[in-house]
C-alpha positions as CSV (number, residue, x, y, z in Angstrom):
1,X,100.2,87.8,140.0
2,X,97.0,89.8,139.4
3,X,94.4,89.1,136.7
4,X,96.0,91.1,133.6
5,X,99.6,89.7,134.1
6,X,98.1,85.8,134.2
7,X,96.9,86.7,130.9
8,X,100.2,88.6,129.8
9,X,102.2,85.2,131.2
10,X,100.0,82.8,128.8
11,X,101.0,85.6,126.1
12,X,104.6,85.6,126.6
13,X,104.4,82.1,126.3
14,X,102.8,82.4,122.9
15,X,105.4,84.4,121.6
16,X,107.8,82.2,120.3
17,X,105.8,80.2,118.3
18,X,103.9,83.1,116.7
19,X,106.9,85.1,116.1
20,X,108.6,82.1,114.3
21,X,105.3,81.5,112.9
22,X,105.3,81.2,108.6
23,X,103.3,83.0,106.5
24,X,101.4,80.2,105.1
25,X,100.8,79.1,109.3
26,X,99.4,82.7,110.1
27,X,97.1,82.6,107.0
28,X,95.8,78.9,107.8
29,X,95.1,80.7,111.0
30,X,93.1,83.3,109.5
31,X,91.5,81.3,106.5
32,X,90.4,79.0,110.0
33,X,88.6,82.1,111.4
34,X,87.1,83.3,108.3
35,X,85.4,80.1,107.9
36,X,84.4,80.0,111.8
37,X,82.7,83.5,111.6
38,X,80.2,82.3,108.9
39,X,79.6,78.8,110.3
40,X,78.6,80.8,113.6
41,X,76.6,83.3,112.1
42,X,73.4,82.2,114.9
43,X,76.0,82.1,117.5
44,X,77.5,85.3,117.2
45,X,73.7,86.7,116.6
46,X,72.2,85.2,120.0
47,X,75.3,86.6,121.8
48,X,75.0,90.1,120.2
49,X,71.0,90.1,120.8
50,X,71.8,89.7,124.6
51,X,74.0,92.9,124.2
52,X,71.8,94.9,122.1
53,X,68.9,94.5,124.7
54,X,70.9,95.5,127.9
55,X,72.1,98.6,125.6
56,X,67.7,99.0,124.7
57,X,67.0,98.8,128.3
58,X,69.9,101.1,130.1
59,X,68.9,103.9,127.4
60,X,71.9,103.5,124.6
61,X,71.2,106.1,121.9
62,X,70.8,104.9,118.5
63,X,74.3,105.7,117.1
64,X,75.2,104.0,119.7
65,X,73.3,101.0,119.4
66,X,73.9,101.0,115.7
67,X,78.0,100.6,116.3
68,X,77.0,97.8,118.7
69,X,74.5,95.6,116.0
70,X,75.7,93.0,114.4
71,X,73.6,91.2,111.3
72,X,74.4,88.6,109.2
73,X,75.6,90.9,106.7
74,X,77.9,92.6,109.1
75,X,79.3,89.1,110.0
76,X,79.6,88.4,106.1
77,X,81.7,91.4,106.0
78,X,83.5,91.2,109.1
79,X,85.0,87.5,107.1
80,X,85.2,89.3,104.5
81,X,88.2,91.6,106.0
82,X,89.4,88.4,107.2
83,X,89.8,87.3,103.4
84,X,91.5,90.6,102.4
85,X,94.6,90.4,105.5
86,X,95.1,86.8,104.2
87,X,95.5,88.5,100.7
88,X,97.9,91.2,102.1
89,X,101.9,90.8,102.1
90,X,103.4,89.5,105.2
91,X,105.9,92.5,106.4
92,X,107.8,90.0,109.0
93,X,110.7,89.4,108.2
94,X,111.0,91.9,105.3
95,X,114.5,94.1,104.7
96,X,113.5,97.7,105.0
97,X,117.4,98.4,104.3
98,X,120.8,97.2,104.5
99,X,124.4,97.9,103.8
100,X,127.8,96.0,103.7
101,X,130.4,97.7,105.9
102,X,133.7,98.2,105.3
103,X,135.5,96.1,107.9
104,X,132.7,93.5,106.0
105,X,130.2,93.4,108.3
106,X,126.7,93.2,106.9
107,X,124.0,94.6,108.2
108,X,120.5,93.9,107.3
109,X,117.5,95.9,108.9
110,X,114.5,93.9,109.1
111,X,110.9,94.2,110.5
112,X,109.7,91.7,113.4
113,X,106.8,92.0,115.7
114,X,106.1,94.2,118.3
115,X,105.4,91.1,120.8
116,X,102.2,91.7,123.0
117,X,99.6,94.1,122.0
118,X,96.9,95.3,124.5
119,X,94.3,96.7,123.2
120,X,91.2,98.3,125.1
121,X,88.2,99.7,123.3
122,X,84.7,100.4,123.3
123,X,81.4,99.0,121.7
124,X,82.0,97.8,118.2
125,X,82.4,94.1,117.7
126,X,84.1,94.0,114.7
127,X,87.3,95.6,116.5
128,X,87.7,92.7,118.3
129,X,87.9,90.0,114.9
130,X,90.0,93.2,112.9
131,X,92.5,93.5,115.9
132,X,93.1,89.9,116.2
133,X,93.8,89.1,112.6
134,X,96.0,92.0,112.4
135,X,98.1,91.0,115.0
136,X,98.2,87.3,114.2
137,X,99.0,88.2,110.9
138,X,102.2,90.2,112.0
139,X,103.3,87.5,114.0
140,X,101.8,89.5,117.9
141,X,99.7,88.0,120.3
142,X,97.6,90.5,121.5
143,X,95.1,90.6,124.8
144,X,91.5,92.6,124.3
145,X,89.8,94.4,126.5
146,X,86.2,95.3,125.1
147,X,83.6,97.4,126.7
148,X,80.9,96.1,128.5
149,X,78.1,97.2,126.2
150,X,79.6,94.7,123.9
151,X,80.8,91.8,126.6
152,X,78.7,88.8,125.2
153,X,79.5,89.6,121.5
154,X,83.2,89.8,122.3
155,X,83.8,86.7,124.1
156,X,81.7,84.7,121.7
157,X,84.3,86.1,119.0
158,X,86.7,85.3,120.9
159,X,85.8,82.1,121.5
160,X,85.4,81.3,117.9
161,X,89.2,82.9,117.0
162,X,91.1,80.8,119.7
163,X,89.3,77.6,118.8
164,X,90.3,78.2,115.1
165,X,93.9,79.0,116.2
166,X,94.5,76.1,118.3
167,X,92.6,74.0,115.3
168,X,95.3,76.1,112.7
169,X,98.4,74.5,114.8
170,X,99.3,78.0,117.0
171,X,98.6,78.8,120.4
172,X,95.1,79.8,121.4
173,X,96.7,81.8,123.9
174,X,97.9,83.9,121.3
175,X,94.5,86.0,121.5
176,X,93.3,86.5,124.8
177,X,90.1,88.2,126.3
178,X,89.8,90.2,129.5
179,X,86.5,88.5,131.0
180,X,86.6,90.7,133.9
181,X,84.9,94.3,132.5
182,X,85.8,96.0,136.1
183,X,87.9,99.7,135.8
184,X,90.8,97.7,138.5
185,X,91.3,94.8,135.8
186,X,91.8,97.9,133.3
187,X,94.3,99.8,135.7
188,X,96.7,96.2,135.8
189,X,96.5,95.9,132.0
190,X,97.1,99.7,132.2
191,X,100.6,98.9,134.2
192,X,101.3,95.3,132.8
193,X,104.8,96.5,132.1
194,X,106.5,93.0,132.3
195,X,104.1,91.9,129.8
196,X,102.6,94.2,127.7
197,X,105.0,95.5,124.8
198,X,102.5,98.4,123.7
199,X,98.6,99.6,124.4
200,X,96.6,100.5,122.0
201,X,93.1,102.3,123.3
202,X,90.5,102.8,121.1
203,X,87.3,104.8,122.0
204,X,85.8,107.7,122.9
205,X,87.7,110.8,124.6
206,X,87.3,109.8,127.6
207,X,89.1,106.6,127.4
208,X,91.4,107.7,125.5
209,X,92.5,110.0,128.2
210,X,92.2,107.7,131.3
211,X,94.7,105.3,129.3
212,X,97.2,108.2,128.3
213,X,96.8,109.4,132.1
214,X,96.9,105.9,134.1
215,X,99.1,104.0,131.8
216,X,103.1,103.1,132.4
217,X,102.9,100.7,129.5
218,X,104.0,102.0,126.2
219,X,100.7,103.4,124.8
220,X,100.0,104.5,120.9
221,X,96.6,106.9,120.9
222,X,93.6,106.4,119.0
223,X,90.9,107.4,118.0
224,X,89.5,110.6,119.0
225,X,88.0,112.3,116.3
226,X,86.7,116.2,116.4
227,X,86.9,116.3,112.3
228,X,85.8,119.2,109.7
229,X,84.7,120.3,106.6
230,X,85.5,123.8,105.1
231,X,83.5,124.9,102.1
232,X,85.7,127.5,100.7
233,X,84.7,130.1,98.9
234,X,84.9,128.5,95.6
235,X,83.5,125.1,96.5
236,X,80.7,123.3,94.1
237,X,77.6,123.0,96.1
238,X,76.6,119.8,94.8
239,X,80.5,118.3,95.7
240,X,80.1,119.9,98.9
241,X,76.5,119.0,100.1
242,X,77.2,115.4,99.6
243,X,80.7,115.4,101.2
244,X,78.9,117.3,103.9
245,X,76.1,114.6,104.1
246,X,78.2,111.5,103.9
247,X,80.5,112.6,106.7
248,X,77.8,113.4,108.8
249,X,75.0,110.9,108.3
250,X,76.6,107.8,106.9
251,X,77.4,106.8,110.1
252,X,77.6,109.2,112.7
253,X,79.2,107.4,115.5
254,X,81.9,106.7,114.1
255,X,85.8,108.6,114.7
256,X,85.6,109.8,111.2
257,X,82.6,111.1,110.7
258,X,82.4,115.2,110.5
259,X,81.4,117.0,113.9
260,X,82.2,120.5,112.4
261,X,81.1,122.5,109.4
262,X,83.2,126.2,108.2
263,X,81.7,128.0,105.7
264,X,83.0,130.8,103.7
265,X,81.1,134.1,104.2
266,X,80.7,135.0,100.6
267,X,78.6,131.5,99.8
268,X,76.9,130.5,103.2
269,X,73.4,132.3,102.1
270,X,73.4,129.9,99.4
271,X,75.3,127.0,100.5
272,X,73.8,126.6,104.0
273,X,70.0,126.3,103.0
274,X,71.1,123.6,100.6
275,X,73.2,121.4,103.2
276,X,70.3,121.9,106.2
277,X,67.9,120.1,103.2
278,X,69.5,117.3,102.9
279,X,70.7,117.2,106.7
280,X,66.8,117.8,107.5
281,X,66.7,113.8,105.9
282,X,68.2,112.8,108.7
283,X,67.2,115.4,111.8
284,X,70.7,116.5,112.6
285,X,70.6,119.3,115.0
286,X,72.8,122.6,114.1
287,X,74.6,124.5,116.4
288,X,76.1,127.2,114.8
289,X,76.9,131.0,115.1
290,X,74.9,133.7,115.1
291,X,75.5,134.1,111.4
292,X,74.6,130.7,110.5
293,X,70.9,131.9,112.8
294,X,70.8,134.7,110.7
295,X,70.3,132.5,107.7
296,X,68.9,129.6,108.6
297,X,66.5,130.9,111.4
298,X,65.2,129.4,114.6
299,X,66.2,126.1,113.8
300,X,69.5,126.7,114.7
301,X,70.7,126.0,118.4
302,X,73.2,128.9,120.1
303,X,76.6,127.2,119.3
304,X,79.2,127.6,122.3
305,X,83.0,127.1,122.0
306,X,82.4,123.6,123.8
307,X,80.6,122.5,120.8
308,X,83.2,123.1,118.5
309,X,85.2,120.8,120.6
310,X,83.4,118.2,120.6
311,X,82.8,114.7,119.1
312,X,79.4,114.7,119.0
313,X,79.1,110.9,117.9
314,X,75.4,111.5,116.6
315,X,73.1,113.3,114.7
316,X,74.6,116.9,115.8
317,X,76.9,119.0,113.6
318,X,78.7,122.7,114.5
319,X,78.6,125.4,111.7
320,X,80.3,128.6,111.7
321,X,80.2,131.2,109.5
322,X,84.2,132.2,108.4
323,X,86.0,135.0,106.8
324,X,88.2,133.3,105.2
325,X,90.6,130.1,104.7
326,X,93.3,131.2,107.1
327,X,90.3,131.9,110.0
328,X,89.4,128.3,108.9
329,X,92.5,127.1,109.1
330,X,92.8,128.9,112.3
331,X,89.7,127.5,113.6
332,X,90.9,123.9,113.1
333,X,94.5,124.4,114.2
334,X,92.4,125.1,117.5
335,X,89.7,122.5,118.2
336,X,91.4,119.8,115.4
337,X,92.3,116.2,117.3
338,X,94.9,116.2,114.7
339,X,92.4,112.9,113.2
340,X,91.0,113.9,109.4
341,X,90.2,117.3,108.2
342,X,88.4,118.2,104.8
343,X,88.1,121.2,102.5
344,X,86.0,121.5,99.8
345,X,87.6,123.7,96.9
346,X,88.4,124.3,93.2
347,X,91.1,126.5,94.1
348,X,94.7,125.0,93.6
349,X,96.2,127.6,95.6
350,X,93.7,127.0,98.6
351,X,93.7,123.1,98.6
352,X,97.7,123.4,98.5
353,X,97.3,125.8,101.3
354,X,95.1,123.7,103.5
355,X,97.3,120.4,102.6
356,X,100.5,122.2,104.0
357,X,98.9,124.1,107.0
358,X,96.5,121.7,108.8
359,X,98.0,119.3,111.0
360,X,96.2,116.1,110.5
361,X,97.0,112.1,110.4
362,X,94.8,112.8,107.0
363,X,93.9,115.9,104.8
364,X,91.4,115.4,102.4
365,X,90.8,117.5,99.4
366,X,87.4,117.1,98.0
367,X,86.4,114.3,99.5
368,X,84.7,112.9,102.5
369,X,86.5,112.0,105.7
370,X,84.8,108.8,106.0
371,X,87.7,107.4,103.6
372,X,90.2,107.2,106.7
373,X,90.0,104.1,107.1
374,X,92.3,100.5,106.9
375,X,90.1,99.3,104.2
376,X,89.5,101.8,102.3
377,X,93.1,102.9,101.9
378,X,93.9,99.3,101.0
379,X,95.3,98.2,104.2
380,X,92.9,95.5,105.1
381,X,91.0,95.8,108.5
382,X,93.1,98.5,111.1
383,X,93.8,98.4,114.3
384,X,92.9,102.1,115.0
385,X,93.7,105.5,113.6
386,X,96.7,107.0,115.1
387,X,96.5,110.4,116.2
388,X,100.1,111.2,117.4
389,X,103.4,110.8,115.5
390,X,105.6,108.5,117.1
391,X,106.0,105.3,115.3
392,X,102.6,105.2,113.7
393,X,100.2,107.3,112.5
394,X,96.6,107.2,110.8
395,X,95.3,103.8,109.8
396,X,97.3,101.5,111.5
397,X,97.6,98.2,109.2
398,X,100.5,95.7,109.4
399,X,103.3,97.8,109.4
400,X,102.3,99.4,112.2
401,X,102.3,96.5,114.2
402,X,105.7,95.9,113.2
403,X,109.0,96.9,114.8
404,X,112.8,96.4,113.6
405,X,116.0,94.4,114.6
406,X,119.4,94.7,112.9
407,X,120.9,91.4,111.4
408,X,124.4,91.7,111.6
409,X,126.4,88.7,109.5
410,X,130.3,89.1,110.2
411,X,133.4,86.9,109.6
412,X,135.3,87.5,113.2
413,X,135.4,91.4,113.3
414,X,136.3,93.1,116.9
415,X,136.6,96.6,117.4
């Protein structure tokens, strides 16, 4: 038995307990952790310092190291989302339908657990307290793998959650963390098929690939997100500036943030100048088309199809220049990562347009893409945004982590 499937066996063994778990036990759980975060706030700090000044020293840029900071008021929110899943109904156990048969069989369809999440991911703390509530909530026990960058923060999170749950009366064992950061521990929990009931990367491209690649687990993708914004030819510059903005500079590094910009032909002389001001606030670098060069000058950088392809993660953004809404549709249909997209319109006709055409886990008319997100579509915390369309997609909250089981109630039928 290697490393991952000692951690999937002390999992297993959880199982039962959480999956028979009560409401009013999960939330002790969580209400145990929430109080744990804040009376560690030093802790967690001291940890997260030793993280943020390997990430100074090995060269980590600063959108980078700004998704790996913690502060006390990033721990008081982290609690915070703590609060709000305890708040949130409990979906176990919950009829999603039913119906009485005629021989008189009753069937009841109901949601349960999924069983044993993995999930791997990179660089942000506060995945590995949101992940772990989510699935304790919905009755899971989940293993996490966190990146390296953010090693000494994780495990002292993770410390903090399995002492709470053992304190709460469930299995500590019911969240586990890999210790071991090496590529070969990620490859067994990759293939932990006698253990692992799903795996759930979240990250960069380039883990999201290896996982979807390397995995023979059951694996829901995350994550990746090469998002636009189209300012249609009727779009208010004010409404589109700070859409523009927000998506782009709030926090760059993040999946949802903007990577692209499309502008209509007939208002980029007058919109452009306006959006590179307020972008200027924050030196992002534009790569655009030789029509975007034309107008804003030398300050723009040679755009190549590769950089309209890209998730930048940081202080970059790709204009073009665009005919119209179907070549910006067009344009999306081919670089989109199917994550959020954005037009900015006061069309009807157009904003119906875009809705139906693009093919994205969220549309957004007139407004920024920085909305996808559990919280702020009242799910709590998430576990990722799904990208694909089986089972789940977008935010993932509790339902996601959910599956089903029939409850059949009979009075000695055979066939």
């Amino acid at each position: 038995m290697n490393y991952a499937e000692t951690l999937g066996a002390k999992a297993k063994a959880s199982e039962k307990a959480m999956r028979c778990a009560s409401t009013e036990q999960k939330n002790k759980a969580l209400a145990a952790i929430e109080a744990a975060l804040t009376e560690n706030t030093d802790k967690i700090l001291a940890a997260n310092k030793l993280d943020m000044e390997a990430a100074e020293k090995n060269g980590m840029s600063a959108a980078l190291q700004d998704r790996l900071k913690l502060t006390p008021d990033r721990i008081n929110g982290i609690a915070a989302g703590v609060a709000d899943v305890i708040k949130l109904d409990d979906p176990i156990g919950t009829a999603d339908s039913g119906s009485l048969r005629p021989n008189g069989m009753r069937i009841t369809k109901v949601r349960v657990p999924l069983g044993t999440i993995g999930i791997i991911f990179e660089s942000r703390p506060n995945v590995t307290v949101d992940a772990a509530v989510l699935c304790l909530k919905t009755g899971n026990t989940v293993i996490l793998r966190g990146g390296k960058e953010a090693f000494n923060s994780n495990k002292c999170l993770c410390d903090i959650m399995r002492d709470a749950v053992e304190k709460s009366g469930l299995p500590k064992d019911a969240v586990q963390f890999v210790e071991d950061t090496s590529r070969d521990v990620a490859a067994q929990l990759m293939k932990c098929n006698d253990y692992l009931d799903v795996l759930i990367p979240r990250g960069g491209a380039g883990l999201i690939r290896a996982v979807k690649e390397n995995a023979t687990v059951p694996v829901i993708e995350t994550g990746v997100g090469n998002c636009h914004v189209y300012a249609d030819e009727s779009a208010d510059f004010d409404m589109a500036v700070n859409i523009v903005d927000n998506g782009k500079t709030q926090r760059p590094s993040v999946c949802n943030a903007i990577e692209t910009l499309l502008v209509h032909k007939s208002i980029a002389d007058k919109l452009l100048p306006l959006i590179k001001a307020r972008l200027d606030e924050h030196n992002v670098e534009i790569r655009g088309c030789s029509e975007t060069a034309a107008i804003l000058g030398d300050c723009v950088v040679p755009a190549a199809d590769e950089d309209y392809a890209t998730e930048f993660g940081d202080y970059i953004i790709a204009v073009k220049v665009v005919e119209d809404i179907d070549e910006a549709i067009a344009h999306i249909s081919k670089y989109t990562t199917g994550h959020s997209e954005c037009i900015v319109t006061n069309s009807l006709a157009n904003a119906e347009k875009f809705k139906n055409e693009i093919d994205a886990a969220a549309v957004y008319v007139n407004a920024s893409t920085r909305f996808t997100d559990g919280g702020m579509f009242g799910f709590g915390a998430e576990i990722g945004i799904s990208t694909q369309k089986l089972h789940a997609r977008g935010p993932m909250g509790l339902r996601e982590l959910t599956s089903v089981k029939y409850l059949i109630d009979g009075s000695g039928q055979i066939r």
